[in-house]
C-alpha positions in Angstrom: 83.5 116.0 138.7 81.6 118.5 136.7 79.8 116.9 133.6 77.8 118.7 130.9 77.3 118.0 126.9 78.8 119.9 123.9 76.2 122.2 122.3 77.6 123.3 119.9 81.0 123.0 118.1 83.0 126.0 116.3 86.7 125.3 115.0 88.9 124.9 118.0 86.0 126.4 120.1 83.2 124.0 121.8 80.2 125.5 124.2 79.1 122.9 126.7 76.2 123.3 129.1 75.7 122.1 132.2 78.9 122.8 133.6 78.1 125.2 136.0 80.2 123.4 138.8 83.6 123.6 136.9 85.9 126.9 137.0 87.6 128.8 134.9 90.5 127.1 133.2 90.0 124.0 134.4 91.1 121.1 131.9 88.0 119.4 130.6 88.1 115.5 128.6 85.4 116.5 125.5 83.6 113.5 123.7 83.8 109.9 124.2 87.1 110.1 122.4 88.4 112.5 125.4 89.9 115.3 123.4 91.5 117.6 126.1 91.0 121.3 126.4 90.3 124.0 128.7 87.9 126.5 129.8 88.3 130.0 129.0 84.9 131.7 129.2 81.7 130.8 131.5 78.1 131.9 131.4 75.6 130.7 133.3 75.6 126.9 133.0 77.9 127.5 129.7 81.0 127.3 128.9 83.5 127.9 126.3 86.5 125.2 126.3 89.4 125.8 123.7 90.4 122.4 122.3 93.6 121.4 121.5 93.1 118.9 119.6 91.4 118.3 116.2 87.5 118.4 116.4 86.1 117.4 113.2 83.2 114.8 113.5 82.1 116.3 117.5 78.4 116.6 117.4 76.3 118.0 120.1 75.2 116.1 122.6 78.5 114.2 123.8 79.8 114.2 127.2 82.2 116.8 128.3 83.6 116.0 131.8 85.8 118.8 134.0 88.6 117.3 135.3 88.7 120.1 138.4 92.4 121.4 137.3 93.8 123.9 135.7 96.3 123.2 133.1 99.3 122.2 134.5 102.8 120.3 133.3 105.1 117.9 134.7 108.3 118.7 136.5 111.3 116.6 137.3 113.1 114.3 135.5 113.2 113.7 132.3 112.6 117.6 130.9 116.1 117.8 129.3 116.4 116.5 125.7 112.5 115.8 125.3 110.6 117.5 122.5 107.0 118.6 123.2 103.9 119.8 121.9 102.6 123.0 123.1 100.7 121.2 126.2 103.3 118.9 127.0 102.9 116.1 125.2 105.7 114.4 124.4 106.3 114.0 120.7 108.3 110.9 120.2 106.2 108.9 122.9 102.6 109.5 121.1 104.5 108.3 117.8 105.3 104.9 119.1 101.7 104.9 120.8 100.2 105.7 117.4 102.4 104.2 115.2 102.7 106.8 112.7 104.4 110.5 112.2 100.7 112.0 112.3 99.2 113.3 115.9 96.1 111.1 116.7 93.4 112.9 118.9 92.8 111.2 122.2 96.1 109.9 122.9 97.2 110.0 127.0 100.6 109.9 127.2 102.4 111.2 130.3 104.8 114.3 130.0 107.7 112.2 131.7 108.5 109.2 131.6 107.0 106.3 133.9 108.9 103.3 133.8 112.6 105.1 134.0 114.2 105.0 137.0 116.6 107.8 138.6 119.4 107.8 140.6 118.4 110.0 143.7 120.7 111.4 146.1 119.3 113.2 149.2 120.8 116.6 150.7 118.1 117.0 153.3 118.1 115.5 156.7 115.6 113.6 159.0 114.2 116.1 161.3 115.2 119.1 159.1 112.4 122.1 158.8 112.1 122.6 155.1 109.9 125.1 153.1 109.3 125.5 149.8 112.1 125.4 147.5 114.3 124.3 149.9 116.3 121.2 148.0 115.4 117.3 149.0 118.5 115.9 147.0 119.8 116.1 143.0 119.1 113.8 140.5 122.2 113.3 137.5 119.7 114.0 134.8 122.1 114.3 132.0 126.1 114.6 131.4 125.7 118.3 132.0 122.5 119.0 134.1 122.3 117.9 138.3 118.5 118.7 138.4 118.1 120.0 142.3 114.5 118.0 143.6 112.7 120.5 145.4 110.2 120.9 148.5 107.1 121.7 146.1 106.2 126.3 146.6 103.5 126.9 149.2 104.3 123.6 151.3 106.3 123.5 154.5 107.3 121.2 157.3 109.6 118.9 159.5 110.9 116.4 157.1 110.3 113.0 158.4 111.8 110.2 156.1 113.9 110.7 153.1 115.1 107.3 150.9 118.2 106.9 148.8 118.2 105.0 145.6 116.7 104.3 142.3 113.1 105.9 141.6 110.6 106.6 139.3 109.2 110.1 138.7 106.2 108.9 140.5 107.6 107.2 143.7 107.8 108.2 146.8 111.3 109.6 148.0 110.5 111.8 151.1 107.5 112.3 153.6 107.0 115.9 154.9 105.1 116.6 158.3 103.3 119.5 157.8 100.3 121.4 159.5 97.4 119.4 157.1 99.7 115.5 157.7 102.3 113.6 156.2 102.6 114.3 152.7 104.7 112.3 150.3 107.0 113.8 147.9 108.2 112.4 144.6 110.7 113.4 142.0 107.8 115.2 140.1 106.1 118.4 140.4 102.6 119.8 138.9 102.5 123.2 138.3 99.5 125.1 136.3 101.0 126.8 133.4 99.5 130.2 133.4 100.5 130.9 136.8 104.2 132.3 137.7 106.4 129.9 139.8 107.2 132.0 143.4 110.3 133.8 144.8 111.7 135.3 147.2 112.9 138.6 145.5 113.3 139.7 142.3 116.9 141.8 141.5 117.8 144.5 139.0 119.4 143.3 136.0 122.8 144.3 136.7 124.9 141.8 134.8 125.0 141.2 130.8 123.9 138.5 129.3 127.1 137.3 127.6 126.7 136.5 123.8 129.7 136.3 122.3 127.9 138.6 119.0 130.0 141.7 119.0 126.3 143.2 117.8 125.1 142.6 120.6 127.3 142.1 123.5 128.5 145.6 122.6 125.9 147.9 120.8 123.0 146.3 122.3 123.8 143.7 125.2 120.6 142.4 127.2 120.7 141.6 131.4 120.8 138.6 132.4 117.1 138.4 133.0 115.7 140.6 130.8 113.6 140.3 128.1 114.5 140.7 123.8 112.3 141.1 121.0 114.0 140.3 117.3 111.3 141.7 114.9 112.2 141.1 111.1 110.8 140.2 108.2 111.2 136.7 106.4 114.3 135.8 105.5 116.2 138.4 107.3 117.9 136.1 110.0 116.0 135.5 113.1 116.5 132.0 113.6 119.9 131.9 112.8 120.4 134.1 115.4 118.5 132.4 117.9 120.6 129.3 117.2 123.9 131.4 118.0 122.4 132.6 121.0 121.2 129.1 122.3 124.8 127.9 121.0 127.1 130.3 122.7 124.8 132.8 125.3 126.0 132.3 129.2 123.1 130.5 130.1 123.1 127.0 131.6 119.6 125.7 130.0 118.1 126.6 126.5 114.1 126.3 126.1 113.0 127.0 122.9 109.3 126.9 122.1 108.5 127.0 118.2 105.3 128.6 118.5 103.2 128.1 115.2 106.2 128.1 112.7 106.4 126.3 109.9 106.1 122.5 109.3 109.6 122.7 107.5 111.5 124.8 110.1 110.6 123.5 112.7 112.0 120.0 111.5 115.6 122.2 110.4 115.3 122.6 114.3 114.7 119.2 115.2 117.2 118.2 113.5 120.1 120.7 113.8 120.3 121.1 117.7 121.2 117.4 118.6 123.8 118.3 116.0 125.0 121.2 117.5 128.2 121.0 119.7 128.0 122.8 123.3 131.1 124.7 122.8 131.0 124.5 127.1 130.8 121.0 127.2 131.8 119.1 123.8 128.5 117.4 124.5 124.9 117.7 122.2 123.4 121.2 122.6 120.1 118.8 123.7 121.8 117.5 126.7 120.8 121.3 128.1 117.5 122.1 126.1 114.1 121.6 126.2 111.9 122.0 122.6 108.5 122.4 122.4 107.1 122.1 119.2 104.0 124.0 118.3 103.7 124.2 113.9 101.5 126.0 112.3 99.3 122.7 111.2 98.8 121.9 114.7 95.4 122.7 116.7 95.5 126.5 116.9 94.7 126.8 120.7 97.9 124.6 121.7 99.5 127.3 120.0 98.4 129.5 122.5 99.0 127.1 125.4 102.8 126.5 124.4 104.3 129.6 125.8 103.1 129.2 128.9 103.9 125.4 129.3 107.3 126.4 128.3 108.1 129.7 130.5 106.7 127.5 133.4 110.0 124.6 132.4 111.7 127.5 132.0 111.3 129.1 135.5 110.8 125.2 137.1 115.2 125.3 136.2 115.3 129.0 137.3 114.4 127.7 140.8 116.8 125.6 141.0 119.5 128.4 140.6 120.1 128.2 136.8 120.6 130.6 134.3 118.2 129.9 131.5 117.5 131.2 128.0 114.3 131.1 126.6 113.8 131.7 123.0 109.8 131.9 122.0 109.8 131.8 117.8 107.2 133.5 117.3 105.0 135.6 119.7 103.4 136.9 115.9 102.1 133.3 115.5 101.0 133.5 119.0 99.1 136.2 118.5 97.4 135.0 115.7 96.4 131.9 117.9 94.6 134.5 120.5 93.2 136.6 117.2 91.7 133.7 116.4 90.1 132.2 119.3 88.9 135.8 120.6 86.8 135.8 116.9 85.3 132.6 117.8 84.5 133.8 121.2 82.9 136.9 119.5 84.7 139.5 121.3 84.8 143.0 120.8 88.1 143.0 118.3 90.6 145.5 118.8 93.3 147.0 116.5 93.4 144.8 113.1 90.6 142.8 114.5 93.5 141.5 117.5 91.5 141.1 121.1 91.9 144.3 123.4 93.7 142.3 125.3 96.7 141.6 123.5 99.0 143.7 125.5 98.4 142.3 128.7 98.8 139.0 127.5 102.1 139.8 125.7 103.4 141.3 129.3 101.5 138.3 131.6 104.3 136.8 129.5 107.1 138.3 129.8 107.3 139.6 133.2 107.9 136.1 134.1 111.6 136.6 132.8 113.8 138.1 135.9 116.5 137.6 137.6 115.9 136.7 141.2 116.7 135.0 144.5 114.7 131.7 145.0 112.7 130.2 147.3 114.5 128.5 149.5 116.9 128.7 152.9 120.1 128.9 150.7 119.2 132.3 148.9 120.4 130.8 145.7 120.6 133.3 142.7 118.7 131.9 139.2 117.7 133.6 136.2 115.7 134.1 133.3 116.4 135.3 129.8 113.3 135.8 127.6 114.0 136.8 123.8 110.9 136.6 121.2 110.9 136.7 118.1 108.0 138.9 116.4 107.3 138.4 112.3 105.3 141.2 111.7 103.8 140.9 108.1 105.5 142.4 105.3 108.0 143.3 107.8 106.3 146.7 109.4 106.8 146.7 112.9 104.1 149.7 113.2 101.7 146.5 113.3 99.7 145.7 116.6 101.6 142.9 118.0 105.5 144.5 117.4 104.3 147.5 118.9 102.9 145.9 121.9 105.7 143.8 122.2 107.8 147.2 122.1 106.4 148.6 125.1 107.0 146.0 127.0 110.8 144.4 126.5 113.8 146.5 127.1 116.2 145.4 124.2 115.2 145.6 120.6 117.3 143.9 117.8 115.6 145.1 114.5 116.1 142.8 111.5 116.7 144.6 108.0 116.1 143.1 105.1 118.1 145.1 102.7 121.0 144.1 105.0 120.4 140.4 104.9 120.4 140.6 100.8 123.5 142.5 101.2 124.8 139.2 102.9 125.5 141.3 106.2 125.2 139.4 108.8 123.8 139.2 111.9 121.7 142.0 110.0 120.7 143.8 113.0 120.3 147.6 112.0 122.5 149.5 114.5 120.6 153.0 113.5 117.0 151.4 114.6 117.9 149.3 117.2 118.0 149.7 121.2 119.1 148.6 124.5 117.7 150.2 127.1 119.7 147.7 129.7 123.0 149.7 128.4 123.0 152.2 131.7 122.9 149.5 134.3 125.0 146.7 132.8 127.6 149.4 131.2 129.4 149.5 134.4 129.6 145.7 134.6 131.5 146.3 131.5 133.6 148.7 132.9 134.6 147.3 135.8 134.9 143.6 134.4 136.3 143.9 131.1 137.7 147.8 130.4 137.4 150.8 132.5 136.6 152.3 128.8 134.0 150.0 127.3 131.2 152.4 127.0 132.9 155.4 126.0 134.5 153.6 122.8 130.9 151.8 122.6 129.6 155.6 122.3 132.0 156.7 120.1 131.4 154.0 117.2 127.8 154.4 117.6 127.8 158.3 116.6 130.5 157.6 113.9 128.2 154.9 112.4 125.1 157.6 113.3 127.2 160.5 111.1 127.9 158.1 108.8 124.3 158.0 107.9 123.5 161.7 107.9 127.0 161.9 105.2 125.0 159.2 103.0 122.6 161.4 102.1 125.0 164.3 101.3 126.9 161.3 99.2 123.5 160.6 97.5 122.6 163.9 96.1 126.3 165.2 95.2 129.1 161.8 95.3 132.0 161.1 97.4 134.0 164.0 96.1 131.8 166.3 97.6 132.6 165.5 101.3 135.5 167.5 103.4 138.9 164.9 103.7 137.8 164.6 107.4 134.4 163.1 106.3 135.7 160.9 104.1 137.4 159.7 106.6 134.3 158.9 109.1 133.1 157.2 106.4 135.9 154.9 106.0 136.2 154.5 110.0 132.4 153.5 109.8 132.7 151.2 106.9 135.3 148.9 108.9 133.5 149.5 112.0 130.1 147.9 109.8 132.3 145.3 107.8 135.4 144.3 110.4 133.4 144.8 113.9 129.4 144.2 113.2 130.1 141.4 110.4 130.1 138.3 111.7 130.2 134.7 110.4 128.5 132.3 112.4 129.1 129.4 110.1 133.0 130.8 111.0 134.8 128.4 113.9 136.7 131.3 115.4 134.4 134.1 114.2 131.2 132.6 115.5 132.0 133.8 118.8 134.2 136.6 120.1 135.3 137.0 123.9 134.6 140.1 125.6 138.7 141.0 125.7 139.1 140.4 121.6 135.8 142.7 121.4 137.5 145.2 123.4 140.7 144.8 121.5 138.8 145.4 117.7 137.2 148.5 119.0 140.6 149.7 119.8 141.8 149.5 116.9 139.4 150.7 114.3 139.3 153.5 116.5 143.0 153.9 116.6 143.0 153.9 112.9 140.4 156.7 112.6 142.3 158.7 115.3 145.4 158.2 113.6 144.1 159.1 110.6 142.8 162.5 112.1 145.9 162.8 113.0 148.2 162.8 110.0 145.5 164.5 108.4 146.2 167.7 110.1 149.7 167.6 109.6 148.8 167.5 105.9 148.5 163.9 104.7 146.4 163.1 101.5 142.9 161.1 102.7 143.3 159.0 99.5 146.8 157.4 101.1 145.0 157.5 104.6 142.2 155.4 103.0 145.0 152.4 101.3 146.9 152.0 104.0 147.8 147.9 104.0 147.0 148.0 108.1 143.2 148.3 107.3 143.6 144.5 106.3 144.6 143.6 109.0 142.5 145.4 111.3 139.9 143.6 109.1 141.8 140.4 109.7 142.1 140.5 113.7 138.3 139.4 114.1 139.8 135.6 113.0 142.8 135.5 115.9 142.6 132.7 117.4 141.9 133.3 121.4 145.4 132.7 123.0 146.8 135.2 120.2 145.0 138.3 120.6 147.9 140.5 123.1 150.5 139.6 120.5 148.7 140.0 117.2 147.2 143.4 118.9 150.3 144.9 119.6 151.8 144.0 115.8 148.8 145.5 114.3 149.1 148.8 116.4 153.0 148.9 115.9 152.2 148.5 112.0 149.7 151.4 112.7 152.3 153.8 114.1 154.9 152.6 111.1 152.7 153.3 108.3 151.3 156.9 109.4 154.9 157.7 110.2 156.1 156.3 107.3 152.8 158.5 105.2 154.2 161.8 107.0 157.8 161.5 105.8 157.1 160.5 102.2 154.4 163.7 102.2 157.8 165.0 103.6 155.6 166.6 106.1 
């Protein structure tokens, strides 16, 4: 092993020399107390190691010792349910080490679990050539997840013994004979964190990314596989709505990494999804999720670490043939992590003193999401969904690390504040907000749902776009002003806003809307504005278009219960066709 001495110590940042056998990234033990960080910058026989862990009290001179790996986590076993720091440590394990709520530095704790035993149930047989990815046997890890144990990537062979039984992460359950010997295989996998986990192919997102928000799964849907940014200010909503999409998205895992939030939210977190019902299962939303929890008090450069550690979970269950869904809160904080340690590294600072290298970083990240066919003989299909959250200061997404993030994902839900005081929620602004997914899962919609999805889709969007070019008209010169036939866009796009884009999440039927009721609600505010076009030709007064009682109940259909909507549909378009008639003969028209 490589060993040098700390000369000199900076924040989060210490400069050993005498390392000049150890690599970049490797994971170095610093001080007698064995703090544990990793190399990010050599020169010479120097080299800079990001800590991440506390170093107040490190003086020069004390041993720093390379441990000849790069950063890596733990795979198997025990993933789902635990709550992490940003490298992996597991939370509630170093508390009953240290005995008190309060990180202590130097504790070794492993990322799964020891001295628990699993019930292992092989699929492979004796004399079978297997490669990587190709699956050993399953594990029951909890109610709702069969974790698949895999051949580790990059190893192949003829399997030689495979065992049956209760194990340990740690003990041996197969032997391999492969080109370099036997090589024994456990339950667990080590994978470095900064390096993508292999595939066969990767596929076009072709399939949506079912929410069950009508803003979304309609105006602004995301692939299964692709990658979201939700950019907003404080307050406006962000993690509610990554709680929704944990809850209720079509995915089969949830990994959310709080990256650098606050102390306080981060605890709401903690403490709300073991509370929250899987609406799939009945069971605890944690019987599918992983958390990593990286707050803002924590050691900066773990910050920067916990992204990685938890894309690499997340594509450890994408292998296996899973959808997964991982939410990053916040890539801003993130950033700030990188801004930080690039300072102390004295590097040329780039646009509001952010390293130069921001963008690449931001995309390293995300172009791990896909949707793709494993490795592995059985061509399994897995997936995964990345959505970050950005908290640009002040709100102005013309900052740096929004507009980075921008260029990179292909879905962007932006957050308005003046909508979230307005109560109007999810308060995604439907005027500066895109989906550039919309042409290649539109005719997933089509086909799967309605043959005219997109083309009522279209038309709502440019009412709701006209609406806002009449505001301005209504601004300067009132209501009165407008043509009968703009007051009546208005109107169409005030229920499209308040019956279709409103929704209650705190609402048991509301909270989530099936594809077939979305369909059915865009019917009919539609069939209200074309009726109303309608009759208005023929001479009906806009001001008895406008109070007609079947707007309520247009309003209303967004609460009808599943197994209802055909029959409440078809009274709420035959009390449509009743009322315009009935508006016609009392004009006498």
């Amino acid at each position: 092993m490589s060993r040098g001495t700390i000369k000199k110590v900076a924040g989060p940042l210490v400069i050993a020399k005498g390392m000049r056998d150890a690599n970049m990234y490797d994971v170095v033990r610093v001080s007698s107390q064995r703090l544990i960080g990793e190399i990010i910058e050599m020169h010479e026989d120097e080299a800079s190691i990001q800590v991440y862990e506390e170093t107040s009290g490190l003086r020069p001179g004390e041993p720093v010792e390379s441990m000849e790996v790069p950063l890596s986590v733990e795979l198997g076993p025990g993933l789902i349910t635990s709550i992490y720091d940003g490298i992996q440590r597991p939370l509630d394990d170093i508390m009953k080490v240290a005995g008190s709520n309060n990180l202590k530095r130097g504790v070794e704790v492993p990322a799964l679990k020891r001295d628990k035993k699993w019930n292992f149930v092989p699929a492979a047989k004796v004399g079978e050539q297997l490669e990587g990815g190709d699956v050993l046997g399953t594990v029951q890890e909890t109610i709702v997840v069969t974790q698949k144990i895999m051949v580790p990537p990059n190893m192949k062979g003829t399997l030689k013994e495979i065992k049956s039984g209760e194990f340990t992460v740690d003990e041996t359950v197969a032997v391999l004979s492969t080109a370099d010997g036997d090589k024994e295989l456990t339950l667990m996998q080590h994978w470095p964190v900064r390096r993508g986990r292999p595939y066969k192919k990767k596929l076009p997102p072709a399939k949506p990314l079912v929410t069950g928000q009508r803003v979304i799964d309609t105006m602004f849907p995301i692939a299964k596989g692709g990658v979201a940014a939700v950019p907003g200010p404080f307050g406006s909503g962000k993690t509610v709505i990554q709680h929704q999409l944990a809850k209720w998205a079509e995915a089969d895992i949830v990994v959310y990494i709080g990256c650098g939030e606050r102390g306080n939210e981060m605890t709401d977190v903690l403490n709300e999804f073991p509370e929250l019902k899987d609406p799939k299962t009945g069971q605890s939303l944690m019987e599918r999720t992983v958390l990593i929890a990286n707050t803002s008090d924590m050691p900066v450069a773990a910050r920067e670490a916990s992204i990685y550690t938890g894309i690499t979970i997340a594509e450890y269950f994408r292998d296996m043939g899973y959808s997964v869904a991982l939410m990053a809160d916040s890539t801003s904080r993130w950033a700030e992590a990188l801004r930080e340690m690039s300072g102390r590294l004295e590097e040329m600072p780039g646009e509001e003193g952010y390293p130069a290298y921001l963008g690449s970083r931001l995309a390293q990240f995300y172009e791990r999401a896909g949707h793709v066919i494993c490795s592995g003989k059985d061509g399994r299909e897995g997936a995964l969904t990345a959505i970050g959250a950005v908290s640009p200061p002040g709100g102005d997404i013309s900052e740096p690390v929004s507009q980075a993030t921008l260029r990179i994902v292909k879905v962007f839900w932006g957050l308005d504040a003046n909508l979230a005081y307005k109560r109007h929620f999810p308060a995604i602004n439907w005027l500066t907000s895109y989906s550039l997914y919309l042409d290649s899962v539109g005719g997933w919609f089509d086909e799967n749902v309605a043959n005219d999805w997109m083309k009522l889709r279209q038309r709502m969007m440019t009412l709701l776009q006209e609406e806002a070019e009449l505001e301005e008209i209504v601004k300067m010169v009132g209501m009165d002003a407008l043509s009968p036939g703009d007051r009546l866009k208005m109107e169409a796009a005030r229920s499209i806003r308040e019956d279709f884009l409103h929704q209650n999440s705190f609402h048991e039927i509301d909270t989530y809307t099936s594809l077939e009721k979305q369909h059915n609600m865009m019917r009919l505010v539609l069939a209200f504005y074309d009726a109303g076009l309608d009759v208005l030709k023929q001479g009906a007064d806009i001001n008895d278009i406008v109070k007609l009682p079947v707007r309520e109940q247009i309003g209303r259909y967004k609460y009808t219960k599943e197994d209802q909507l055909a029959a409440e549909y078809e009274k709420v378009t035959h009390q449509l066709a009743a009322e315009t008639a009935e508006l016609l003969g009392k004009e006498g028209l």
